[in-house]
C-alpha positions as CSV (number, residue, x, y, z in Angstrom):
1,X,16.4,-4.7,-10.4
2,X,15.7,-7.2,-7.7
3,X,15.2,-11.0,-8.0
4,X,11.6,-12.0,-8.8
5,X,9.7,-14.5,-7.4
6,X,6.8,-16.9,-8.8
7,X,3.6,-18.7,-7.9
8,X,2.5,-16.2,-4.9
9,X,-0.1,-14.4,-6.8
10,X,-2.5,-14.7,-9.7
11,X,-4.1,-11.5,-11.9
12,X,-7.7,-12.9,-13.0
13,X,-6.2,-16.2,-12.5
14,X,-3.1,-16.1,-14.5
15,X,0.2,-16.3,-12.5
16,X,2.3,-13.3,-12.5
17,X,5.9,-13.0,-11.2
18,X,6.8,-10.2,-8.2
19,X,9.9,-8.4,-7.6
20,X,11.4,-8.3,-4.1
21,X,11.6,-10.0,-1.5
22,X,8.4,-11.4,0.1
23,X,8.3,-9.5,3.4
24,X,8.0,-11.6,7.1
25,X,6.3,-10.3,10.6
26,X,9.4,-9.0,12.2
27,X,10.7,-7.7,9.5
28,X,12.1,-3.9,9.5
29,X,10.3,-1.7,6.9
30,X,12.2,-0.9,3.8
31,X,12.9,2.2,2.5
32,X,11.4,3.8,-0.2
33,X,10.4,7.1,-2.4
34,X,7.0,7.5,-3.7
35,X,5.6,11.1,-4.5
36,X,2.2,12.9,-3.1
37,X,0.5,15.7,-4.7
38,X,0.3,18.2,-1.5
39,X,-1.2,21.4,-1.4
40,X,1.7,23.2,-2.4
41,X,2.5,20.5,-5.4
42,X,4.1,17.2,-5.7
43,X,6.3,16.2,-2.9
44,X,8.3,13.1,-2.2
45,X,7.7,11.3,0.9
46,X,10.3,8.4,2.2
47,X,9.4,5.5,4.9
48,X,11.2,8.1,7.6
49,X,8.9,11.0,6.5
50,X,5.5,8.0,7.4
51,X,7.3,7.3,11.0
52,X,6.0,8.1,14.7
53,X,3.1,6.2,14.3
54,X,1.7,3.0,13.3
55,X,1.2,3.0,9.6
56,X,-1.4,1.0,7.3
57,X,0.2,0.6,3.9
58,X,-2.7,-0.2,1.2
59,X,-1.3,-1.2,-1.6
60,X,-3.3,-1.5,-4.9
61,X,-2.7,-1.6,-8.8
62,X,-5.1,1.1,-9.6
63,X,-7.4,3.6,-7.6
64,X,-9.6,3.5,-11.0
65,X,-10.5,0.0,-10.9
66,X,-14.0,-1.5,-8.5
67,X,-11.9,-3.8,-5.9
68,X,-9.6,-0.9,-5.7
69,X,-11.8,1.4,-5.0
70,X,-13.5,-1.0,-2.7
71,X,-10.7,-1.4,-0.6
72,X,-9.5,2.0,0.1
73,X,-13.2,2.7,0.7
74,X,-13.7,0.2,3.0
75,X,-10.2,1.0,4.7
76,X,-11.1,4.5,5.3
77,X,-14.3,3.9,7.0
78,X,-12.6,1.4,9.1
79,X,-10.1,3.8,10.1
80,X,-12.0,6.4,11.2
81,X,-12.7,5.2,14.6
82,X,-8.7,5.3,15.1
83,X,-7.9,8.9,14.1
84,X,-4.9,10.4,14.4
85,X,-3.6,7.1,16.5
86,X,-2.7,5.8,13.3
87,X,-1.2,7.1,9.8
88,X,-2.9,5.1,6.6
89,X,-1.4,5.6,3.2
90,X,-2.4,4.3,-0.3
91,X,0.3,3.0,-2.7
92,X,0.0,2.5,-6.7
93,X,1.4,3.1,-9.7
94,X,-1.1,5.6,-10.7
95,X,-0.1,9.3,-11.0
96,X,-0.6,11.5,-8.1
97,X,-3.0,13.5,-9.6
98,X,-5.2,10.8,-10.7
99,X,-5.3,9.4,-7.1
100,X,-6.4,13.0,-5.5
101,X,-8.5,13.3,-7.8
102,X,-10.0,10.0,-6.8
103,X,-10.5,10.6,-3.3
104,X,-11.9,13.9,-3.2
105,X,-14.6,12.4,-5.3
106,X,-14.6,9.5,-2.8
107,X,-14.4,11.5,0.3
108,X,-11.5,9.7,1.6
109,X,-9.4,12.2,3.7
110,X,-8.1,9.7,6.1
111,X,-5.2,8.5,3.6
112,X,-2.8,9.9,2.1
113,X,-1.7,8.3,-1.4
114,X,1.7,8.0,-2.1
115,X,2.0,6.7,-5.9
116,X,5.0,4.8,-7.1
117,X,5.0,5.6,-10.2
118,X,8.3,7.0,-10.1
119,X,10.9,4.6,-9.3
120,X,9.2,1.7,-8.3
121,X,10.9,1.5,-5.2
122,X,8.0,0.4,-3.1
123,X,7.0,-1.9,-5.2
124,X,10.7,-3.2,-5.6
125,X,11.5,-2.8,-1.9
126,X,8.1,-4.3,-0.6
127,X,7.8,-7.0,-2.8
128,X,4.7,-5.9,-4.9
129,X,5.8,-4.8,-8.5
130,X,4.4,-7.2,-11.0
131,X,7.0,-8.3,-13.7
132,X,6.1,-8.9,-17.4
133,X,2.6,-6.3,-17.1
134,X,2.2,-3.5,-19.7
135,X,3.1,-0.8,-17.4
136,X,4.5,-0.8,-13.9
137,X,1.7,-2.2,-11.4
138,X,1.3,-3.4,-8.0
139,X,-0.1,-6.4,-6.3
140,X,-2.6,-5.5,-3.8
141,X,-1.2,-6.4,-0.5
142,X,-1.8,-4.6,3.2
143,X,1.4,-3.8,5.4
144,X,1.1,-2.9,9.0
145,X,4.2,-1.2,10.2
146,X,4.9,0.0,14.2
147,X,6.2,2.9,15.8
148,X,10.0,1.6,15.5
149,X,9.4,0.3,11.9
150,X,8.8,-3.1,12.6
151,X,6.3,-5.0,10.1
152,X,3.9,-6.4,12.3
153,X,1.9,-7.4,9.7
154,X,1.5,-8.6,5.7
155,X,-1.0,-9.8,3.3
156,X,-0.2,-10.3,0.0
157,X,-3.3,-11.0,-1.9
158,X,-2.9,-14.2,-3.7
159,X,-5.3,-13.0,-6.8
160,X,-4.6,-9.2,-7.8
161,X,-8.5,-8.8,-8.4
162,X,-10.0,-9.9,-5.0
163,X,-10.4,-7.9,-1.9
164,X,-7.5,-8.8,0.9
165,X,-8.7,-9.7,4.8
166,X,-8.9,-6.7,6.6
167,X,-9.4,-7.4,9.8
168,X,-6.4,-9.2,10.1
169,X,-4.7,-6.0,9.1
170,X,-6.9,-3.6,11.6
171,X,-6.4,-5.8,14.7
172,X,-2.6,-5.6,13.8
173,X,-3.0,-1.7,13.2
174,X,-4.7,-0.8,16.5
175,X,-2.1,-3.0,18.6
176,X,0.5,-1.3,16.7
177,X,-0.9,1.9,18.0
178,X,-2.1,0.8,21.6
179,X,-5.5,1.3,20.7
């Protein structure tokens, strides 16, 4: 396992330790392997399989929690006006299943979720896994990544339960795709 790191980021104001490295602008993406549920069944998709367009990564601990929910919400409307400029993808630790599930009920079409349940390696790679939790969670944090797979941008969310600043993260999305 990665090194961890302290004092970056609170759940409901207690400090939690990450694992990872914290990620800079300029930065090259890691790699990583979450799984999908597709149409024909669970799949795994890798950083490479995301590339040829800008990518929003939304990361958050749990689809079935309000801020959550909120922010993928909130990011879906928001990407609608880019279409198929763009590639957005949610990233937990919550099974596939449970995160389809979620957005058909939400009518969010517009990302695909990517849980990282798995191996962690998203978490690990990105920065985001929370050390010392029950089970295997993820800070919320928002990576923009380009074309080439250059970070262009990163927000981690310095308490887990509060919403992270999006238009930060759009303006950096829509430059990213020439938009």
């Amino acid at each position: 396992m990665a090194g961890t790191r302290s004092g970056e980021v609170t759940m409901k104001g207690n400090p939690v330790e990450l694992v990872g490295p914290r990620l800079n602008v300029g930065d090259s993406a890691p790699e990583f392997s979450c799984v999908t549920k597709g149409d024909s069944g669970l799949a795994v998709v890798t950083l490479k399989d995301t590339g040829g367009k800008a990518r929003l990564f939304s990361v958050v601990p749990s689809l079935d929690t309000p801020v959550c929910s909120t922010q993928t919400r909130t990011l879906s409307k928001t990407l609608n006006e880019l279409g198929d400029k763009v590639a957005a993808y949610t990233i937990s630790t919550d099974l596939p299943f449970a995160m389809a599930r979620f957005c058909d009920e939400a009518k969010v079409g517009n990302m695909t979720n990517l849980s990282d349940l798995h191996n962690q390696s998203f978490g690990e790679h990105y920065g985001v896994l929370m050390a010392g939790v029950p089970v295997p969670l993820l800070a919320r944090a928002l990576f923009v990544v380009d074309p080439n797979g250059t970070i262009t941008h990163v927000e981690y969310v310095k308490e887990v339960a509060s919403e992270p600043d999006y238009a930060p993260a759009i303006e950096a999305l829509k430059k990213a795709a020439g938009a």
